[in-house]
C-alpha atoms as one frame of an Amber mdcrd trajectory, in Angstrom:
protein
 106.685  45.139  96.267 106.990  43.937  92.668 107.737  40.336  91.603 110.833
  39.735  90.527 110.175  40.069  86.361 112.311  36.694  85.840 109.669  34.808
  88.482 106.925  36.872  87.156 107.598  35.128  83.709 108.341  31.453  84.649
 112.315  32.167  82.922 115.512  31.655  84.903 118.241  34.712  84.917 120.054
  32.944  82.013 117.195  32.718  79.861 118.127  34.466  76.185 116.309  36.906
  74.366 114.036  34.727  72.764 113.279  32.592  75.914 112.242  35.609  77.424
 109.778  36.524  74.322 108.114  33.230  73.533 107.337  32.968  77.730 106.015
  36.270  77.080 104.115  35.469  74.080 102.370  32.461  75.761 101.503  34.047
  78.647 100.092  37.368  77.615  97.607  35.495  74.930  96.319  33.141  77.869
  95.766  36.089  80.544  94.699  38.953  77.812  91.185  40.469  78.906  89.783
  40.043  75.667  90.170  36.211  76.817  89.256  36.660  80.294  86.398  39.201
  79.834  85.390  40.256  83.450  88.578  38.082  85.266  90.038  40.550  87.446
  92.343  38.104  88.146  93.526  37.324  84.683  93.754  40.994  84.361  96.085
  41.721  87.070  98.574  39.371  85.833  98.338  40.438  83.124  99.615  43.783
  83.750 102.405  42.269  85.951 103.077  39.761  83.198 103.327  43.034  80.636
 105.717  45.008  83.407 107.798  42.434  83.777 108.484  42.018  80.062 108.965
  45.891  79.954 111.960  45.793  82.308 113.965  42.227  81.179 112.619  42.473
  77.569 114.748  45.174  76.929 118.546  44.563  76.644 119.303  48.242  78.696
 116.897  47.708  81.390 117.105  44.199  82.051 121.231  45.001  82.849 120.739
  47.829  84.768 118.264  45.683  86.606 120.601  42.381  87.247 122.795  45.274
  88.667 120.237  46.613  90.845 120.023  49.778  89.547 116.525  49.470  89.032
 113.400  48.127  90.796 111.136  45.557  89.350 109.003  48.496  88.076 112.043
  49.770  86.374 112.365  52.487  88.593 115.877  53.747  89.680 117.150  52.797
  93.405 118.001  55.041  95.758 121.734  55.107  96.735 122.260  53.863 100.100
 119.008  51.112  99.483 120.693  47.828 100.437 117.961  45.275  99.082 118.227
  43.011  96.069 117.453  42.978  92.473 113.801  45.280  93.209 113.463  47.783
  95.403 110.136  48.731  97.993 107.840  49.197  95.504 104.166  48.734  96.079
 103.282  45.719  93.328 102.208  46.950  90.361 102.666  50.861  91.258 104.311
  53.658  88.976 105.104  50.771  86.714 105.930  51.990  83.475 104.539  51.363
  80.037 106.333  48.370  78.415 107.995  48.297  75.182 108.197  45.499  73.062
 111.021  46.407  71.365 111.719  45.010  67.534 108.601  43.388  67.591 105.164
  44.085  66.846 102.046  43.505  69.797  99.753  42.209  67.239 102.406  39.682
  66.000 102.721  38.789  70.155  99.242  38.410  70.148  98.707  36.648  66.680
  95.878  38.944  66.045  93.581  37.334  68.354  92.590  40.650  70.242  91.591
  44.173  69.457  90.945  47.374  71.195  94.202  46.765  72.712  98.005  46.919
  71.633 100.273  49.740  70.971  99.861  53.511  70.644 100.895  55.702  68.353
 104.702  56.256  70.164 105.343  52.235  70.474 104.214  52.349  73.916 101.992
  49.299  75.376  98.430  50.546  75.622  95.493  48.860  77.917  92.736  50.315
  78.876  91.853  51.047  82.313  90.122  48.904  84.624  86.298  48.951  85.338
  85.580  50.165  88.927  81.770  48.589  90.679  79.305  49.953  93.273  76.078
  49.480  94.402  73.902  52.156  94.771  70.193  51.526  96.943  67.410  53.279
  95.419  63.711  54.347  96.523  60.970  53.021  94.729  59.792  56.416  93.997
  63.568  57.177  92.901  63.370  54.040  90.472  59.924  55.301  88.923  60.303
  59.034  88.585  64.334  58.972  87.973  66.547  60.886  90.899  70.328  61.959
  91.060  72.149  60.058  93.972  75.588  60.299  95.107  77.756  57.136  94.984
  80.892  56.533  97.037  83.333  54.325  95.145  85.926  52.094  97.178  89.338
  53.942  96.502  87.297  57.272  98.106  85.789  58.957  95.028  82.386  60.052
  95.368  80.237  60.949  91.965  77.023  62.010  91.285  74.426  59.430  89.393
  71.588  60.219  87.581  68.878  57.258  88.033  66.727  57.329  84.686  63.357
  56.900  85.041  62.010  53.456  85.136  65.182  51.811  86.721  64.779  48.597
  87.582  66.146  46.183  90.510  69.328  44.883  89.120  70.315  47.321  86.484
  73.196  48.467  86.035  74.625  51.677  84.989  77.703  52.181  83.174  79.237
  55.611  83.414  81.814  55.349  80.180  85.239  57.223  81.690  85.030  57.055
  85.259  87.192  53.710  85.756  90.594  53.373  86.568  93.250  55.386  84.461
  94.314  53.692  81.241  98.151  52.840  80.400 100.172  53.813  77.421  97.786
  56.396  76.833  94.728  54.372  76.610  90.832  55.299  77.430  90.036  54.704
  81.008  87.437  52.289  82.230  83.781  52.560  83.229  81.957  52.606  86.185
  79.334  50.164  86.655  77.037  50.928  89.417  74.471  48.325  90.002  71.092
  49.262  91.128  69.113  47.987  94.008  65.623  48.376  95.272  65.306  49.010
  98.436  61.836  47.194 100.011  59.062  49.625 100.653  56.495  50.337 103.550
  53.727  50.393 102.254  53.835  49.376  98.545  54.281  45.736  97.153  55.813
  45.251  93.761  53.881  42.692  90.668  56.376  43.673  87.694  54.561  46.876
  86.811  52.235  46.539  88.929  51.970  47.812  93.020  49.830  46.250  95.486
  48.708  47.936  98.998  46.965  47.625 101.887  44.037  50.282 102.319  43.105
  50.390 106.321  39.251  51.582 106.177  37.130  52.186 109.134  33.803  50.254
 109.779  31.482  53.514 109.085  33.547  53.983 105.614  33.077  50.578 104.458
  29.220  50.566 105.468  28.141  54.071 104.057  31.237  54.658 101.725  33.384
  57.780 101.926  36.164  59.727 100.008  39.470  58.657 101.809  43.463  59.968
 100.940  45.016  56.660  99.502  49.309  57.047  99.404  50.632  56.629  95.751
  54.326  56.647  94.388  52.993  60.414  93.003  51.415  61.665  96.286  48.227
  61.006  98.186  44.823  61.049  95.680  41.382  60.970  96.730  39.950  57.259
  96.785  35.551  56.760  96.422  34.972  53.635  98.869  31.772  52.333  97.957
  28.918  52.086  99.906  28.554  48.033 101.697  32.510  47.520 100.831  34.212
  44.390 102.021  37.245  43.470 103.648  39.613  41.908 101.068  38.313  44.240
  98.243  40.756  45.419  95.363  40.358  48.967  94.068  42.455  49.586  90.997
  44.068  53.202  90.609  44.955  52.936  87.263  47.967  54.169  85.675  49.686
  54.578  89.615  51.891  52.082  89.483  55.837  51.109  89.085  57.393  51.311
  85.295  57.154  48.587  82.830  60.959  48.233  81.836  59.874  47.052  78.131
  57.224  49.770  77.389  58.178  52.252  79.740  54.293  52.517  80.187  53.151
  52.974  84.215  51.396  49.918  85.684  48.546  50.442  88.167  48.330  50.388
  91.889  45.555  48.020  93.894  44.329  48.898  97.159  43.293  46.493  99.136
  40.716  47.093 101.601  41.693  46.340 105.398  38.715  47.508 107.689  40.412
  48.655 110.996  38.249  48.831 114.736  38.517  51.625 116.454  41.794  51.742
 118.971  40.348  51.975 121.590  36.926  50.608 121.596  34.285  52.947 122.588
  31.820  51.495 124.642  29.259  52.643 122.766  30.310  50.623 119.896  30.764
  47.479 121.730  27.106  48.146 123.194  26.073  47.939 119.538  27.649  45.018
 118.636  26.614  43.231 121.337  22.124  43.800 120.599  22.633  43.695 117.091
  24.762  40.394 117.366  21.465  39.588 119.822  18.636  41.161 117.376  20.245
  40.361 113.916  22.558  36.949 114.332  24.617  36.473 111.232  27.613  34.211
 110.190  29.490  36.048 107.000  30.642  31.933 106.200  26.442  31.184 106.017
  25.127  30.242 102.304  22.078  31.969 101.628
C-alpha cells in the first residue's frame, strides 16, 4: 500500500500550498538520481516523494483525497471500501504521473539536473530504472564471442550477444531493456555483468593460457606428434626428442584475448610425463636393471 502523501512529505494535513511545495522542493533535489547516481534507494523515494506531490500538490486531488475518494496513488476507491484516506494499493503501483501545477520542474530543481523534468504535455518525466544480471560465460564463449540467454529477476528472459574478447567483469549494457519510463520517458538499460567461469584444463595469465600437457615416458624419450586441447580445437604438438618434465612449449597465437589490443595471447603447455596405469611388468623389470646397470640421481651436478 502507498504512504500516506502527507507522511511521505514530512507536512501535517494543515500544511498550505506553499508548505507543501518548498517540502517538496527540498526533498526532490536531495533524493534526485542525478544526485544519487546508482542509489536505488534514493531513487525509490524519490518516485514516492514525486507521487505524493502529484496527489496533495494539486488543489482537486488533494480534496478528493482528504475525502477518501482517492488512494494515495490517486486512484479512485471502490464504493463499499471502508479503509482510510488510501486504499490497497501495492506501494508505488499504477501511480500516476505528477503534475506540478503553476510551476516549472527546472525552477523545483534550480537547474541542478538534466535529462530529467517535464515532457512535452506538463507531465513529470523520469526515466526508467536500470535492471542487473549476471550472466556465467565459457572461456571459449569469452574469446570467440557467443549468444547466451539471460533470465532477469521480474521473469524476462533475453537473448545476449557476448562480443568477442569479453572479459571477467565486464559489463554489458543493453540501452532499452530496463524498467518502463514515466511521463513518457526512455526506459532504462540492462546491465548484465559478465563472469568467467574457471576452466578444466586451461589457466588464465591476462592474455595468456597456461596448461598441463600429460606425456608418456616413450614420447618424452624419442619425441612424438601428440593432439594438445586449445580454446580453437585440438592441434598437433612436435615433443622433442630427450624432453623433460616441467618443460614449456609455446603455441603461439592460442591463447585468451588481450582486452586493450584485441590481439590473441599464446597458450604454454607444460609437460607432465605420466606412468603407465597400470604398470606393466615388463616396464618395472626395466627399471629395476637399468636403475642396477646405469645408477643416476637427476639432482647430481655433473
Amino acid at each position: 500500500m502507498a504512504q500516506d502523501p502527507y507522511v511521505e512529505l514530512g507536512v501535517s494535513r494543515t500544511a498550505g500550498a506553499d508548505e507543501i511545495r518548498k517540502a517538496f522542493r527540498a526533498l526532490a533535489k536531495e533524493l534526485h538520481p542525478d544526485r544519487n547516481p546508482n542509489n536505488k534507494a534514493a531513487e525509490e523515494r524519490f518516485k514516492r516523494v514525486s507521487a505524493a506531490f502529484d496527489v496533495v500538490g494539486d488543489p482537486d486531488k488533494r480534496s478528493r483525497f482528504d475525502r477518501g475518494e482517492i488512494d494515495a496513488d490517486g486512484r479512485d476507491i471502490q464504493r463499499g471500501y471502508s479503509g482510510g484516506g488510501y486504499g490497497p494499493a501495492s506501494a508505488g503501483a499504477g501511480a500516476r504521473d505528477a503534475r506540478f501545477d503553476g510551476m516549472d520542474f527546472e525552477e523545483i530543481l534550480g537547474g541542478m539536473f538534466s535529462g530529467r523534468g517535464r515532457n512535452s504535455r506538463g507531465n513529470f518525466a523520469m526515466k526508467g530504472s536500470d535492471v542487473q544480471a549476471r550472466l556465467e560465460i565459457d572461456l571459449e564463449e569469452a574469446i570467440k564471442g557467443a549468444v547466451k540467454r539471460v533470465a532477469f529477476a521480474d521473469g524476462r528472459t533475453l537473448d545476449v550477444t557476448i562480443p568477442k574478447g569479453a572479459a571477467d567483469g565486464q559489463t554489458l549494457r543493453l540501452r532499452g531493456q530496463g524498467y518502463p519510463g514515466r511521463g513518457g520517458a526512455a526506459a532504462g538499460d540492462a546491465m548484465i555483468e559478465l563472469t568467467l567461469r574457471a576452466h578444466p584444463i586451461f589457466r588464465r595469465d591476462d592474455a595468456d593460457l597456461h596448461m598441463d600437457l600429460p606425456v608418456s615416458v616413450p614420447d618424452a624419450v624419442l619425441g612424438a606428434k601428440v593432439d594438445a586441447p586449445t580454446p580453437d580445437g585440438a592441434v598437433s604438438l612436435t615433443v622433442p626428442r630427450h624432453t623433460q618434465a616441467g618443460a614449456v612449449l609455446r603455441l603461439k597465437g592460442r591463447g585468451a584475448v588481450d582486452t586493450e589490443s584485441g590481439r590473441r595471447g599464446d597458450l604454454f603447455a607444460h609437460i607432465v610425463i605420466v606412468l603407465p596405469d597400470p604398470i606393466d611388468p615388463d616396464l618395472e623389470r626395466f627399471a629395476e636393471s637399468w636403475r642396477r646397470d646405469r645408477p643416476y640421481s637427476p639432482t647430481r651436478r655433473s
